[in-house]
Each structure stands twice: as structure tokens, then as C-alpha cells.
N, C-alpha and C positions, 0 to 999 in steps of 0.2 A: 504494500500500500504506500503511495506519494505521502511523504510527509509535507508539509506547507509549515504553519504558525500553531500556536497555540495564542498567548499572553500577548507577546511582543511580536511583531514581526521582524524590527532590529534585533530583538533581544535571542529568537530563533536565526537568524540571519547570521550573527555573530559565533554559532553554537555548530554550525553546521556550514559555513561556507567553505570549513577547511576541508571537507570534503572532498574539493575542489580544489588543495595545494598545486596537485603535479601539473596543473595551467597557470593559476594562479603565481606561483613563483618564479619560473623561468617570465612571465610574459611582463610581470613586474618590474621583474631586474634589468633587462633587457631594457624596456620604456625607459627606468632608469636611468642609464648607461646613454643611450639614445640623447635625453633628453639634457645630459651630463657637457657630452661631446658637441653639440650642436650651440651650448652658451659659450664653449672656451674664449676664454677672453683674443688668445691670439689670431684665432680664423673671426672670430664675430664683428670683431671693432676693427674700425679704416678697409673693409671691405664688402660694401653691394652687395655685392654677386653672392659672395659664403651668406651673406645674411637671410638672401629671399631664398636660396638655398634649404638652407640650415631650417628658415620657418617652415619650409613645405614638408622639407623630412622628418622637421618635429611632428606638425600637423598629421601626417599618414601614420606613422608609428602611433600617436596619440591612439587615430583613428579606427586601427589595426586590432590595438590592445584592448580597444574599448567594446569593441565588436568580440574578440576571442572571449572578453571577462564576461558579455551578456551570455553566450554561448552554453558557458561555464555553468553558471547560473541558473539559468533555465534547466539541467539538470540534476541540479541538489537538489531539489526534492527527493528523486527517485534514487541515492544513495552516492556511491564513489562514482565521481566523474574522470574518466578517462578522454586519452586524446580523439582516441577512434572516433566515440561520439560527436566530440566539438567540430573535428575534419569534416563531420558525415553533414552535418547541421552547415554547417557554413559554406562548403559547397555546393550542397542544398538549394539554399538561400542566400548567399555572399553579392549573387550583383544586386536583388533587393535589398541589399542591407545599405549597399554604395549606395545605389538609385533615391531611396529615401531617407539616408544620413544624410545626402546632399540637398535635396527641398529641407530638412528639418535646419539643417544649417545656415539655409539662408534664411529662413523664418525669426528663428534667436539670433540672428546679427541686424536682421530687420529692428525684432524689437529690442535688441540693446541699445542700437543706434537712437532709437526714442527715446531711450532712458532704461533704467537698470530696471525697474517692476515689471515694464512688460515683458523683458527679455527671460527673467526667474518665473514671470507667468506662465508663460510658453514653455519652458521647460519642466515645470512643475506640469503641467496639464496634457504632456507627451510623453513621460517618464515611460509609459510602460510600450510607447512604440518599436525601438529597437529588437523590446522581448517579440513584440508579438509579430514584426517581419522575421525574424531568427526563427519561430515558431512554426512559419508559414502560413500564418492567417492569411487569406486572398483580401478580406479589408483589415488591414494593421491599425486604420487611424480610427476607422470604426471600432474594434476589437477595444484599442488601447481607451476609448470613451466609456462602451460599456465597460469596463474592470474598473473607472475611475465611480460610476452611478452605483457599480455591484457594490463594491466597497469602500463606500465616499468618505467617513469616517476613518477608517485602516488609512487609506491614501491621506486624509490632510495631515492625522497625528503624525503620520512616519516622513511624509512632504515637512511639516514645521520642524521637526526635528531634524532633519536633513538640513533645512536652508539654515539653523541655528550652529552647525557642529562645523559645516562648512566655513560660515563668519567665522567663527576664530579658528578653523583652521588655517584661512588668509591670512587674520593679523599674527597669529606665530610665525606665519612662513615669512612674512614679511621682517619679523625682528631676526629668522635663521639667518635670511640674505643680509640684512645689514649687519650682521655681527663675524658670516663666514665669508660673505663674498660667493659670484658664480667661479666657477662648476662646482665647487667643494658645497655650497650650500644646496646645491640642486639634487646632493644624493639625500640625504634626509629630507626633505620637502618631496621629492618623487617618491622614495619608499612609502612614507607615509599615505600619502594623499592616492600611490597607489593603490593600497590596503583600504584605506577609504570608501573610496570609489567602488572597489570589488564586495564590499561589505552591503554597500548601499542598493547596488546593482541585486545580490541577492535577495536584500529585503524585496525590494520590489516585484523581482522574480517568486517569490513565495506568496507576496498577495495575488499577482498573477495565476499563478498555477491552482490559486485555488479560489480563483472566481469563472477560470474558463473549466468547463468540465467536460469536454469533447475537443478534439485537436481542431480547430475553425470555426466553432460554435461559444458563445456566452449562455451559461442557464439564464434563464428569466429569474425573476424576482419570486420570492415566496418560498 
């Protein structure tokens, strides 16, 4: 039987993501490393070219990782997550996942450019899209609304708790870089905010998985 939540959905998120180490930590550390090599002070500064560079290769590694960790995710429920599955899953579904990471990305740069609420809006109220193109839903955006009506309460508690943990996870990362400088501060700020991320990713995938209860279908209410 899928496990999902009990109490918490963070708090089962956290209990059971590590299920999910053997993607989880190579795809971490790598990001990492990635995102390490890409600030060096000596390629970044007085050169263009490594700059727009360096942000596109940050950008797709981001991109890469964030997609492998939904991946991940969407299979904790159902117990030890292996590689086999994540390949099988994102081959699957990998150029949906391009296709609509890219409209969702320009939606949240739409609304940050307005200002920072509607940009956190927009993402707050698509959170479970990624899962449910990974999952193969044929309507992802439709899917990801109803999970948000199934479980409106699950999604705001574990959404304010998200946008809360993140604010300070910005202002420490903020005091890491001023105190270590890049690249050296970008490996604890990536580890972290890796792990973060992957934590978060799961909750979400747990209230997911147990509002859709047929693979491309939502139950109705009641």
C-alpha cells in the first residue's frame, strides 16, 4: 500500500524522503559543484561571454536536478526509489516536462517582473504541476488545480510554511556569502537549499499522490 501523510505532510516528507538518497545525493552534489564552478571568481568577473555562459549552465543543471528530484519524489510513497524508475519516468515524460517548465517559467518571471507576490503567487498555485507532467497526466494544469481544491487546507498550511522557511533560508544564505565569499560560500548554500528543495518537493508529492487516486484521474469530493 502507497504511503502519503499522516499528521504532517512536511513532517512525513522529512521521515521518508530519504528513501530516495541514491538520486537524491549524487544529483545534489553535482548541482552543487555545478553551481560552485560556474561563480569562480576568475572565469565570472571581466568576462561576457563565461558569464551568459556560466548562467545558462547554471540555469539547465538547476533545471535538470529539479526535474530528477520531482521524479524522485513522486515515488516515495511507494517505498525505495531506484534509478531504473526515475530513467523510466522521465523518458517517459522529459520533453513534457521541458515543454511546460518552459511556459511555467515564463509565467513566474512575468509575475516577478510585477512584483515579488504575484511571482510567489504563481508558484504557490502550480506547485504540484511539474509532479503531475512527471506523472503523465494529459491535463497537468488541470490535475495540479484539482489537488490544490482536493486538498486546499494541506496545500496552504505546507505553501505558508514553505514561503516562511525559505525567507530565512535567503537571509542566512545571504550572511554565508558575505562572510565566505563565492564559490566557497556557494557549497553550503547549495547543499542546503538542495536538501531543501528535495524535502519540499516530496511534501508536495505526498499530498499529490494522495489526492489523485487513479494514474490521470482526480476523485471527486466526498
Amino acid at each position: 500500500m502507497s504511503y502519503t501523510y499522516r499528521v504532517s505532510s512536511l513532517g512525513s516528507a522529512f521521515l521518508h524522503m530519504w528513501r530516495a538518497w541514491r538520486i537524491l545525493v549524487p544529483v545534489i552534489v553535482v548541482n552543487t559543484i555545478v553551481q560552485a564552478i560556474t561563480v569562480w571568481p576568475p572565469y565570472t568577473y571581466g568576462s561576457q561571454v563565461w558569464t551568459v555562459v556560466s548562467a545558462i549552465v547554471s540555469g539547465c543543471v538547476m533545471w535538470i536536478a529539479f526535474g530528477v528530484m520531482c521524479a524522485a519524489a513522486l515515488a516515495v510513497a511507494d517505498g525505495t526509489v531506484q534509478w531504473r524508475g526515475v530513467l523510466r519516468m522521465l523518458r517517459t515524460n522529459g520533453i513534457r516536462y521541458v515543454l511546460w517548465s518552459l511556459c511555467w517559467g515564463v509565467a513566474v518571471a512575468i509575475g516577478l517582473a510585477l512584483f515579488v507576490i504575484p511571482g510567489i503567487i504563481i508558484i504557490a498555485m502550480t506547485c504540484f504541476l511539474a509532479l503531475a507532467v512527471l506523472d503523465g497526466q494529459t491535463t497537468p494544469l488541470l490535475v495540479n488545480l484539482r489537488v490544490i481544491g482536493r486538498r486546499f487546507w494541506r496545500w496552504l498550511i505546507t505553501s505558508t510554511i514553505v514561503v516562511l522557511v525559505l525567507m530565512l533560508a535567503w537571509y542566512a544564505s545571504g550572511l554565508v556569502v558575505f562572510f565566505l565569499r563565492p564559490p566557497v560560500a556557494t557549497l553550503p548554500v547549495w547543499l542546503v537549499g538542495g536538501w531543501l528543495i528535495a524535502w519540499f518537493t516530496t511534501a508536495y508529492a505526498l499530498i499529490y499522490r494522495s489526492a489523485v487516486a487513479d494514474r490521470g484521474s482526480v476523485p471527486p469530493e466526498g
